[in-house]
DODOMAR-722005 format. One record per residue (C-alpha): residue in three letters; x, y, z. Coordinates in steps of 0.02 Angstrom, whole numbers, plus 50000, padded with zeros to 5 digits. Example, Ala and Ser with C-alpha at 12.3 -4.5 7.8 and 13.67 -1.06 7.14 Angstrom:
REM DODOMAR-722005
node rest=ALA | east=50615 | north=49775 | up=50390
node rest=SER | east=50684 | north=49947 | up=50357
END
This chain:
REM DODOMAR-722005
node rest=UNK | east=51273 | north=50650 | up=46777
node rest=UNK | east=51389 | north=50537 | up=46878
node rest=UNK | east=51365 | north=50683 | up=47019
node rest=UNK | east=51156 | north=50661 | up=47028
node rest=UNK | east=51191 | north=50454 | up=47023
node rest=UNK | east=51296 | north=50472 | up=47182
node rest=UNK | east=51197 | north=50593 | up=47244
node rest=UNK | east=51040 | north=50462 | up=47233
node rest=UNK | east=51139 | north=50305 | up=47294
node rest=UNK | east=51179 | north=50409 | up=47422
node rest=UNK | east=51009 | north=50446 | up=47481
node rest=UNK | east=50946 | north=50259 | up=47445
node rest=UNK | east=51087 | north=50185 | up=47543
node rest=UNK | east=51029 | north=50329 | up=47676
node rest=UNK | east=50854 | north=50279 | up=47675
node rest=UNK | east=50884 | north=50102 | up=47669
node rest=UNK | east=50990 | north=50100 | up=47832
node rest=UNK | east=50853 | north=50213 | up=47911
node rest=UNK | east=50736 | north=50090 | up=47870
node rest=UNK | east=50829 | north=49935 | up=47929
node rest=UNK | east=50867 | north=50035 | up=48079
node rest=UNK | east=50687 | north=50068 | up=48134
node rest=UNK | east=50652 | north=49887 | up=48074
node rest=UNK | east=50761 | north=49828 | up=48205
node rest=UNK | east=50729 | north=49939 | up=48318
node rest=UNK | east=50532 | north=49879 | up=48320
node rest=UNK | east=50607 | north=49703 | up=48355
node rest=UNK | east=50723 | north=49727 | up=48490
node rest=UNK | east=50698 | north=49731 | up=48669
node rest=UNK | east=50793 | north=49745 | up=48822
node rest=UNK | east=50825 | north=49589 | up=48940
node rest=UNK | east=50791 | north=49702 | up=49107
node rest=UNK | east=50617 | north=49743 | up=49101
node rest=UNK | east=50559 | north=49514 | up=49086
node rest=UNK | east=50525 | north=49399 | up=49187
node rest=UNK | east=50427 | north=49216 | up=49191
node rest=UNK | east=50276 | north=49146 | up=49275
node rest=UNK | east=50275 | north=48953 | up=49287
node rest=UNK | east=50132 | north=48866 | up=49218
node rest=UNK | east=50145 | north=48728 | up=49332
node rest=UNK | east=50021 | north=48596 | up=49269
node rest=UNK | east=50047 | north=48637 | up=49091
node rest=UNK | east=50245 | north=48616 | up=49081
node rest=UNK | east=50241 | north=48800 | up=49011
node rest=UNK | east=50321 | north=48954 | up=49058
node rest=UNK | east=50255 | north=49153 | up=49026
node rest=UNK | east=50383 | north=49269 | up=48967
node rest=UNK | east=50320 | north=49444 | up=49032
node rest=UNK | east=50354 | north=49614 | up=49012
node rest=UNK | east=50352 | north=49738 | up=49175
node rest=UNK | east=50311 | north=49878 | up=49089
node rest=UNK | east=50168 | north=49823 | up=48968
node rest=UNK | east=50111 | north=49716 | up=49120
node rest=UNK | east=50074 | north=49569 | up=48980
node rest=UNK | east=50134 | north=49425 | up=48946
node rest=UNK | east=50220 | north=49415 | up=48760
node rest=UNK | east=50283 | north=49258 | up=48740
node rest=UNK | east=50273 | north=49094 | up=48819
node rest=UNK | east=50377 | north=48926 | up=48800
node rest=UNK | east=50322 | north=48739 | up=48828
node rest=UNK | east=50399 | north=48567 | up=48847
node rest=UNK | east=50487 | north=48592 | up=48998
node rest=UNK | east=50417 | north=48440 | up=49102
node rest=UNK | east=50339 | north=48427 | up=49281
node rest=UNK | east=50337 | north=48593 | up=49350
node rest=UNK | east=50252 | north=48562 | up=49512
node rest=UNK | east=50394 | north=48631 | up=49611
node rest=UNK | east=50498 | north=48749 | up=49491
node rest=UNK | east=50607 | north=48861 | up=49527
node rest=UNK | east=50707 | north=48999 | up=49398
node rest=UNK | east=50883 | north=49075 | up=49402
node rest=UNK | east=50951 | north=49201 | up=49267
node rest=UNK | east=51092 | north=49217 | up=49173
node rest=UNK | east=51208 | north=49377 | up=49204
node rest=UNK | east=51154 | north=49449 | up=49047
node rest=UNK | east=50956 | north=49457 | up=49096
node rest=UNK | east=50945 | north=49339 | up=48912
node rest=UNK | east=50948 | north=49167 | up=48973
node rest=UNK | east=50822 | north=49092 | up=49107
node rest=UNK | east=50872 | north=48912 | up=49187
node rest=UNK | east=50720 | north=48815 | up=49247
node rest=UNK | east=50718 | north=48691 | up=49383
node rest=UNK | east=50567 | north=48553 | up=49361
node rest=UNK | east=50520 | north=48420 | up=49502
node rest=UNK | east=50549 | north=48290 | up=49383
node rest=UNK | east=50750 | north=48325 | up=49377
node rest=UNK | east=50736 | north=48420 | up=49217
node rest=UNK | east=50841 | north=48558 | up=49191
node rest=UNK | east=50791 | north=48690 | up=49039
node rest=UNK | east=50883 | north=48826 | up=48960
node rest=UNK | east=50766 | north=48959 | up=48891
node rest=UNK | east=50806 | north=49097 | up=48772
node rest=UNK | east=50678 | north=49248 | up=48854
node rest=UNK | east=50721 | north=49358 | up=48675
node rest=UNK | east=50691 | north=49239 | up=48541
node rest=UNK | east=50581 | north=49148 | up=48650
node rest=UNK | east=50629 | north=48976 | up=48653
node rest=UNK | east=50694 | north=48806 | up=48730
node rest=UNK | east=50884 | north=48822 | up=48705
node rest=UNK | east=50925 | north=48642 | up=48782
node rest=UNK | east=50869 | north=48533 | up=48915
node rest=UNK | east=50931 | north=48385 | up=48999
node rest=UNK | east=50860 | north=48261 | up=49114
node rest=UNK | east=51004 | north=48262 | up=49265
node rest=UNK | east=50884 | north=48137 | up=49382
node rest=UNK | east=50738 | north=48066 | up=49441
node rest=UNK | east=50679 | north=48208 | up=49571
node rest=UNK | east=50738 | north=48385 | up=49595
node rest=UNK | east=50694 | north=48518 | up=49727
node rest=UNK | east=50789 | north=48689 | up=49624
node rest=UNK | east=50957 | north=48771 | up=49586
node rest=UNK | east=51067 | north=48890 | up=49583
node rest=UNK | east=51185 | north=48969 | up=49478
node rest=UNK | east=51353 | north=49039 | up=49506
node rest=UNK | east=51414 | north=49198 | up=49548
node rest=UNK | east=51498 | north=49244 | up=49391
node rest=UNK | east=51348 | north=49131 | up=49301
node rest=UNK | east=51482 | north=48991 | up=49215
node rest=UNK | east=51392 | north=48866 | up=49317
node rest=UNK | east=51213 | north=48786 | up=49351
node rest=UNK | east=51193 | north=48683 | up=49502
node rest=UNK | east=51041 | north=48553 | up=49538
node rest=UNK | east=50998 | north=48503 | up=49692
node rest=UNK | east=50906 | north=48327 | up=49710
node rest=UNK | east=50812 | north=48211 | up=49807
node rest=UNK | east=50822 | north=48064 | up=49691
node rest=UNK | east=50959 | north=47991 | up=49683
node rest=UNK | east=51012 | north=48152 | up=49799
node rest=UNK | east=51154 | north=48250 | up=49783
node rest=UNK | east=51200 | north=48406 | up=49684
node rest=UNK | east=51247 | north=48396 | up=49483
node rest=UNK | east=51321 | north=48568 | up=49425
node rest=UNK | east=51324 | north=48604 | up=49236
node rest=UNK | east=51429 | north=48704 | up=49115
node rest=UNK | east=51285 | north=48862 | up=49093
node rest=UNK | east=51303 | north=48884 | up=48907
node rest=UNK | east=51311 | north=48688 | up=48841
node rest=UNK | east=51228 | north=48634 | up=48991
node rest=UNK | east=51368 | north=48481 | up=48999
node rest=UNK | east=51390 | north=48407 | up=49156
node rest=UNK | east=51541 | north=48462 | up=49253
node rest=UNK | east=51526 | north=48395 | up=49426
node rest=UNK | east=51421 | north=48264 | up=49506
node rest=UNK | east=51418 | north=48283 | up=49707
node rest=UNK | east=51367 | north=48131 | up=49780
node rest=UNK | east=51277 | north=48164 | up=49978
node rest=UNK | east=51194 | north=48003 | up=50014
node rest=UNK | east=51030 | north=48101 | up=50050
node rest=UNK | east=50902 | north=48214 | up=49974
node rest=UNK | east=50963 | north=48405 | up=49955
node rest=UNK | east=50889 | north=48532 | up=50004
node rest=UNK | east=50913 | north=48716 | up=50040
node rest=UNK | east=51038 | north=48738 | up=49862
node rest=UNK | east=51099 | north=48911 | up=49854
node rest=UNK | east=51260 | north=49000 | up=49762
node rest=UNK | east=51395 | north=49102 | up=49851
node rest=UNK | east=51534 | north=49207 | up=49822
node rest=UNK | east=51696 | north=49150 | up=49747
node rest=UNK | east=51604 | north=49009 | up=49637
node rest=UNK | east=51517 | north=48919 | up=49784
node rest=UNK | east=51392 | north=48833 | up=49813
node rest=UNK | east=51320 | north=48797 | up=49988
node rest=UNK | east=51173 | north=48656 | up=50018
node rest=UNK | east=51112 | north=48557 | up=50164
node rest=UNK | east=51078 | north=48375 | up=50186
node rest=UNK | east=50894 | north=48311 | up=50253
node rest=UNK | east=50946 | north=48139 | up=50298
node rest=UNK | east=51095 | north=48188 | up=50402
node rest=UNK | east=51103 | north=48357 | up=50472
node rest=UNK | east=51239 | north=48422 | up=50377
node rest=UNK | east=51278 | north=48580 | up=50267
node rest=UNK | east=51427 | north=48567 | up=50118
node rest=UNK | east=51497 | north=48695 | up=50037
node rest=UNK | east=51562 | north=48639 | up=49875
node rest=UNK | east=51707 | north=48768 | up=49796
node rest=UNK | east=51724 | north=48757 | up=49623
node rest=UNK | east=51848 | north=48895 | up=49593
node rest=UNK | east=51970 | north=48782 | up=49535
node rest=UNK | east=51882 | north=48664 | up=49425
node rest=UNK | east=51862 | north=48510 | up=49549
node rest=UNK | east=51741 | north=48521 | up=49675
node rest=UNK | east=51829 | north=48570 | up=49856
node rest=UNK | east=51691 | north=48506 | up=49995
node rest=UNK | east=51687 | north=48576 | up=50194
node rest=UNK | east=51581 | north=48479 | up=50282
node rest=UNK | east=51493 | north=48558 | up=50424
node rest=UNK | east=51401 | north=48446 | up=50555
node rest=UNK | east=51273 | north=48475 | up=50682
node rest=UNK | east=51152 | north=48545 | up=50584
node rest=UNK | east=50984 | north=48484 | up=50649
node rest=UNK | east=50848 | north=48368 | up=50635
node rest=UNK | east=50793 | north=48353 | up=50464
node rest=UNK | east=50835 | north=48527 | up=50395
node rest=UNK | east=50714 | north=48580 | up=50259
node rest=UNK | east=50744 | north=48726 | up=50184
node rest=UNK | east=50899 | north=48867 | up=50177
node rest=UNK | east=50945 | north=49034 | up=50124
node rest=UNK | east=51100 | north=49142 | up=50112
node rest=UNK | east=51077 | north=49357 | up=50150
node rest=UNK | east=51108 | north=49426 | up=50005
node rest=UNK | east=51284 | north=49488 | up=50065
node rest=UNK | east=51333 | north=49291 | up=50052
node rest=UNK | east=51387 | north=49283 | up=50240
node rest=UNK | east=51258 | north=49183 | up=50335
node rest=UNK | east=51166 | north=49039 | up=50273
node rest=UNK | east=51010 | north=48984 | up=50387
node rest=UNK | east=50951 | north=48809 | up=50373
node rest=UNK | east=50754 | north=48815 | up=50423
node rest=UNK | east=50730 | north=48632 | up=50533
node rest=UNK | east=50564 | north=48533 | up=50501
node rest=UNK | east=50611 | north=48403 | up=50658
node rest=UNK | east=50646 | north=48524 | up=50788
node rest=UNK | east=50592 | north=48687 | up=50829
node rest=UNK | east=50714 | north=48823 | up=50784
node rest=UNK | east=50854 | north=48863 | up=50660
node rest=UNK | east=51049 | north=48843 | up=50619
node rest=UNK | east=51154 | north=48985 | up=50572
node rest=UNK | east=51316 | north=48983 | up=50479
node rest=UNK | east=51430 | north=49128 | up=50469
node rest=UNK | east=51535 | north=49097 | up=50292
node rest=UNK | east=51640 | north=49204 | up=50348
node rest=UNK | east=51736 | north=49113 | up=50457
node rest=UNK | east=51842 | north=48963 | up=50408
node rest=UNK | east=51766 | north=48846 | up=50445
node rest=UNK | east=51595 | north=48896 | up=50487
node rest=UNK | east=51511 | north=48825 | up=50653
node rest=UNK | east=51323 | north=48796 | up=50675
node rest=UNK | east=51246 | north=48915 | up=50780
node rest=UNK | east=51063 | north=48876 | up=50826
node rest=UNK | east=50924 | north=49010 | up=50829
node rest=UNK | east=50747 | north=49040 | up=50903
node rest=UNK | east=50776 | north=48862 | up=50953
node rest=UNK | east=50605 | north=48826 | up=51045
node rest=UNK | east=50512 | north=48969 | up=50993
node rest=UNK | east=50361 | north=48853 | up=50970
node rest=UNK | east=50398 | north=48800 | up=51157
node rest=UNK | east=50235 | north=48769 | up=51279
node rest=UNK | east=50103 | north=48793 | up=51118
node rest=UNK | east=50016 | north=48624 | up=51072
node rest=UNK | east=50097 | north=48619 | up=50882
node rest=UNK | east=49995 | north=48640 | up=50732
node rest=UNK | east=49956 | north=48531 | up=50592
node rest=UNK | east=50077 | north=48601 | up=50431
node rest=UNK | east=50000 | north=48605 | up=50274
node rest=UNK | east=50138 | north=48661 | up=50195
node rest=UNK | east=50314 | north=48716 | up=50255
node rest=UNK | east=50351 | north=48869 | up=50224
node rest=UNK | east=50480 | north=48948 | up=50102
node rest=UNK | east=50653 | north=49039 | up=50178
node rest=UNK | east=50692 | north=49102 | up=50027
node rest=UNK | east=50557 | north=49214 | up=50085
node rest=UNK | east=50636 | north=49280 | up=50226
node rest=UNK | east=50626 | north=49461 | up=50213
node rest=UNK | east=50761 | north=49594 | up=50277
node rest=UNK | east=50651 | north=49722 | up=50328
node rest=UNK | east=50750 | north=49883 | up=50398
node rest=UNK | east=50863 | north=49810 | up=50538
node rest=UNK | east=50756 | north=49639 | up=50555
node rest=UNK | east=50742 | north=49483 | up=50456
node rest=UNK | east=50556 | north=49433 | up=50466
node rest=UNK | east=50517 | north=49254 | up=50433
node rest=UNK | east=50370 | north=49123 | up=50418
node rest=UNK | east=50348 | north=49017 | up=50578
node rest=UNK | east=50328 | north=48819 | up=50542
node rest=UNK | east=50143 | north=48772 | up=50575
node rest=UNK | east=50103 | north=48937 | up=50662
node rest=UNK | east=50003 | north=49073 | up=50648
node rest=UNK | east=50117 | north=49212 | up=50644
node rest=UNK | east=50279 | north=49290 | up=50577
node rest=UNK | east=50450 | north=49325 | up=50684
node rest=UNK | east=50548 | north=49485 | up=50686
node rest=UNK | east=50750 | north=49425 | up=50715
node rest=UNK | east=50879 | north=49556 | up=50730
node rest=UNK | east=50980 | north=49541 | up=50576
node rest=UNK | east=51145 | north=49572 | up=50691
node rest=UNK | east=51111 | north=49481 | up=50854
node rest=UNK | east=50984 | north=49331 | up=50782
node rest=UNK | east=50891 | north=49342 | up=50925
node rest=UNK | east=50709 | north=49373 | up=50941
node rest=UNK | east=50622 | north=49537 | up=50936
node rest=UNK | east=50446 | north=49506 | up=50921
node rest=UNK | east=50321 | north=49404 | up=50837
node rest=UNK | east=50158 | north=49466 | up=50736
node rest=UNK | east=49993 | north=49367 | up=50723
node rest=UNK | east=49940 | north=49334 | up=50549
node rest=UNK | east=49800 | north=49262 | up=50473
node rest=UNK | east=49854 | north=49081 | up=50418
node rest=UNK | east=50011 | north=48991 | up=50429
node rest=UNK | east=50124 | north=49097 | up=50289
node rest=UNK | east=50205 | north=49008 | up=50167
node rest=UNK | east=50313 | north=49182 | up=50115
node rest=UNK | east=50356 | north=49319 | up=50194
node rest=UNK | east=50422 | north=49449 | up=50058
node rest=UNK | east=50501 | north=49622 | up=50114
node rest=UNK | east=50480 | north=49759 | up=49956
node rest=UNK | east=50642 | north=49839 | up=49888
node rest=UNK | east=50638 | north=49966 | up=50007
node rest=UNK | east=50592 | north=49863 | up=50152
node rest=UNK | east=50452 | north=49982 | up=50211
node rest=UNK | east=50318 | north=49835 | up=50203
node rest=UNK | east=50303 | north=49653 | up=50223
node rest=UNK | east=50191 | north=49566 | up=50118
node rest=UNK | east=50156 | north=49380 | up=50191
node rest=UNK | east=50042 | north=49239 | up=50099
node rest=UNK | east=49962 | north=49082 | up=50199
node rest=UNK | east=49937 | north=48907 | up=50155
node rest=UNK | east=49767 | north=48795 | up=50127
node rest=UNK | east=49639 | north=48823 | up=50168
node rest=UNK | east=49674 | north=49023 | up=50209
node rest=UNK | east=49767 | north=49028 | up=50058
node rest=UNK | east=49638 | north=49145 | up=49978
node rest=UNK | east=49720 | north=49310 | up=50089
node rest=UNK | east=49874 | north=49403 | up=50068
node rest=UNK | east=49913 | north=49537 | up=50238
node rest=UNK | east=50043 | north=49702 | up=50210
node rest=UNK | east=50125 | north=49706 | up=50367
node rest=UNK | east=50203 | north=49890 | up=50414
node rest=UNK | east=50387 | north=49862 | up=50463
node rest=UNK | east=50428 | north=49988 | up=50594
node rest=UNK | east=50274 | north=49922 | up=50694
node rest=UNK | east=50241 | north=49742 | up=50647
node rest=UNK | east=50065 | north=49770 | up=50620
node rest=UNK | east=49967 | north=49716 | up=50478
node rest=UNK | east=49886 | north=49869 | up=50392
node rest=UNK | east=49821 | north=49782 | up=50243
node rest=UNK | east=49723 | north=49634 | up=50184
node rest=UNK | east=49696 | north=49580 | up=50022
node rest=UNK | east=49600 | north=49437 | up=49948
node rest=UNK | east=49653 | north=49406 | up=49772
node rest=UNK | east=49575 | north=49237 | up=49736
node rest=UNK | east=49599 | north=49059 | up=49782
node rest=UNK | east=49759 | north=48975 | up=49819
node rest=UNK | east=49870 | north=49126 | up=49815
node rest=UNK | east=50047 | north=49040 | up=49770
node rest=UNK | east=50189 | north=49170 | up=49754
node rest=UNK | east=50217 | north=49344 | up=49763
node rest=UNK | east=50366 | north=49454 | up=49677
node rest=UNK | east=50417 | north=49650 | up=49664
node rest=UNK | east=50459 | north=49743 | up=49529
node rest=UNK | east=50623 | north=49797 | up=49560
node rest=UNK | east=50615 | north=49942 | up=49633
node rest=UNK | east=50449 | north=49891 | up=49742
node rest=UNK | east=50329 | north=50009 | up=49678
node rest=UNK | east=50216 | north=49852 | up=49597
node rest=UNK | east=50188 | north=49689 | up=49652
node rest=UNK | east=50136 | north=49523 | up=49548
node rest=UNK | east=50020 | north=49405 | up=49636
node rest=UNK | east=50012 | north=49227 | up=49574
node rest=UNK | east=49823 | north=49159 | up=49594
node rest=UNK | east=49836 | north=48991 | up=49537
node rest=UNK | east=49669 | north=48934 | up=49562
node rest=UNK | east=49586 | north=49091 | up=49462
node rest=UNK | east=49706 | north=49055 | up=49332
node rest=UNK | east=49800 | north=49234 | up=49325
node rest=UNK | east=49922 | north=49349 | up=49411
node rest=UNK | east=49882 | north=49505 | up=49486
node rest=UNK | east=49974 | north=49672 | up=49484
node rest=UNK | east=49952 | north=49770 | up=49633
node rest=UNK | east=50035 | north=49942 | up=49678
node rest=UNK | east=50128 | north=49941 | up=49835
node rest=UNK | east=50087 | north=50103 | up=49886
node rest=UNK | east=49865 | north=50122 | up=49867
node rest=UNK | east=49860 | north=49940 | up=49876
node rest=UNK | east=49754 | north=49963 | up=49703
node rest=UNK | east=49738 | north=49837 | up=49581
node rest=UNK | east=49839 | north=49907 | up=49398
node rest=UNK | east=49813 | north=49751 | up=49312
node rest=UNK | east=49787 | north=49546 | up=49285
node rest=UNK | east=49874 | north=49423 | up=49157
node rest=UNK | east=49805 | north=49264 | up=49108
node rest=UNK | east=49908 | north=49105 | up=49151
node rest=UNK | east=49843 | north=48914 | up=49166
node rest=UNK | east=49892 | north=48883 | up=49356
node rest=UNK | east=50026 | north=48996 | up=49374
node rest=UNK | east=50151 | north=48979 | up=49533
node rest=UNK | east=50310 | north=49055 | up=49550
node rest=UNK | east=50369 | north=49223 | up=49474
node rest=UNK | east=50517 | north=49280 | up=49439
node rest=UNK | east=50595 | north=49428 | up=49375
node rest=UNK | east=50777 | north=49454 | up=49275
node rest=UNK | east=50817 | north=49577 | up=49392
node rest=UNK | east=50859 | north=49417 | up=49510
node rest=UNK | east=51027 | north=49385 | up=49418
node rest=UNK | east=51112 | north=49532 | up=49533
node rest=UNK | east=51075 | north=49441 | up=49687
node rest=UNK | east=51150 | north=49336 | up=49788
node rest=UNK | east=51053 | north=49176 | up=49831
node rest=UNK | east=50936 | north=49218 | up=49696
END
């Protein structure tokens, strides 16, 4: 008798542990596949799955989102949101919900988190400056004073962070590796610098300028880093263009052996040898891009324009520069990101309310996802990049 009781508490106990383990295993799901599309007028972001190409969760309260921008945590779980109005929001993407936020000022322009994703910096244009945060309490741990609006915020090895001054022509890079921030100043920047990125093998950081025509270089590597300008006048002898809106550098593209980059105010894209920096050719595009976004593999170019062409998005073919694809997904086209690997792209359409999922090979539409005025997306795969 006592045999055939253990005998059945054995099997219950069995069956019970099978069941909790296929409970669970309903319930789970892995970090890598997400990402988020800002809602931008609704304070609201998506939480979206790759795979199922649907959105399955979305979170709210998150402030003005007119200008957001999204970094991950190392672990794919945690998604830190960057509003215009200085608010910065920690969002669980597996439970699906505001973790903490905190006001840090009046006006922010995005962030960046650190290389081994302890810290969260803010850069901002009211009162200026950069505020960095402790990532998991969200506690401030630094507050950088710069006398002008930040721009051009980006992280780099060894628990830096590099960002660029718009009032004064200057790029810091703040080193936190030791608790206290450590600040190298580097002048001669140039007029009014308005946007920055860093390659994604954290050596050069290029500071785009809005008063001149042309570009500053840094190499990181070198201690300490002198400005080197690039395609300074390549706007030279043209009657300049109205800018409806300046483009992005974060979507400069390294395409094969060339960076390919939006020109301010111009019609066209420029190739730059990634080694050299110097010019290698120019392609005509449709509208004055806004982002110029190389998939995975580099292959293709994919470039979106500003109002009022902002309807259009054009594939360019790298080894040629010429645009072998158009595609008109709606009106005012926002933001474009690749799955991972490149072989899908998600189109923001903000003005259709919904994001379109294209594949990067037929060009063929898979997919759409509804989304009130969506803008930016952004995928977990981000946190293993640099400048990302």
């Amino acid at each position: 008798m006592t045999r055939i009781l253990a005998a059945v508490l054995l099997a219950l106990t069995i069956g019970f542990t099978v069941w909790v383990n296929n409970a669970l295993a309903e319930t789970l799901r892995g970090s890598g596949d997400l990402g988020v599309v800002v809602e931008r007028t609704a304070g609201a972001i998506l939480i979206v799955d790759q795979s199922e190409r649907a959105a399955i969760g979305r979170v709210t309260g998150l402030g003005d989102l007119s200008h957001a921008s999204v970094v991950f945590s190392p672990d794919q779980r945690y998604a830190f949101v960057f509003g215009r109005d200085g608010g910065l929001s920690k969002v669980d993407l597996l439970k699906q919900t505001l973790v903490g936020r905190v006001l840090q000022s009046g006006n922010a322009i995005g962030g960046a988190i650190s290389d081994d994703g302890r810290l969260v910096a803010v850069s901002n244009y009211e009162p200026g400056g950069v505020r960095v945060f402790d990532a998991e309490t969200l506690d401030m741990v630094a507050d950088i004073p710069t006398g002008s609006k930040t721009i051009g915020l980006v992280d780099a090895p060894g628990r830096q962070f590099v960002f660029t001054l718009w009032d004064h022509g200057e790029t810091w890079i703040a080193d936190l590796s030791k608790g206290t921030p450590e600040i190298t100043k580097i002048e001669g920047i140039g007029e009014n610098p308005y946007d920055a990125l860093i390659t994604a093998d954290g050596r050069r950081y290029i500071a785009g300028l809005f008063g001149e025509d042309g570009l500053t270089a840094l190499d990181l590597w070198q201690s300490p880093p002198a400005p080197r300008r690039i395609l300074a006048g390549y706007g030279r002898g043209e009657a300049p263009l109205p800018v409806y809106k300046m483009p992005h550098l974060e979507g400069w593209a390294l395409a094969g052996e060339r960076f390919v980059l939006p020109a301010v105010g111009r019609h066209e894209v420029l190739w730059v040898d990634a080694r050299s920096l110097e010019e290698t050719g120019r392609t005509k595009t449709h509208g004055q891009p806004v982002f110029a976004v190389a998939r995975p593999d580099g292959r293709q170019v994919w470039v979106n324009f500003a109002h009022p062409l902002n309807d259009t998005v054009q594939v360019i073919d790298t080894p040629s520069g010429e645009v072998i694809h158009s595609l008109k997904p709606g009106p005012a086209v926002l933001h474009m990101e690749f799955t991972p690997r490149g072989h899908e792209v998600w189109v923001s359409v903000r003005d259709a309310g919904r994001i379109d999922i294209y594949d990067t090979r037929s060009f063929e539409k898979l997919g759409e996802i509804a989304a009130e005025t969506p803008s930016g997306i952004f995928f977990t795969a981000r946190a293993h990049r640099t400048g990302l």
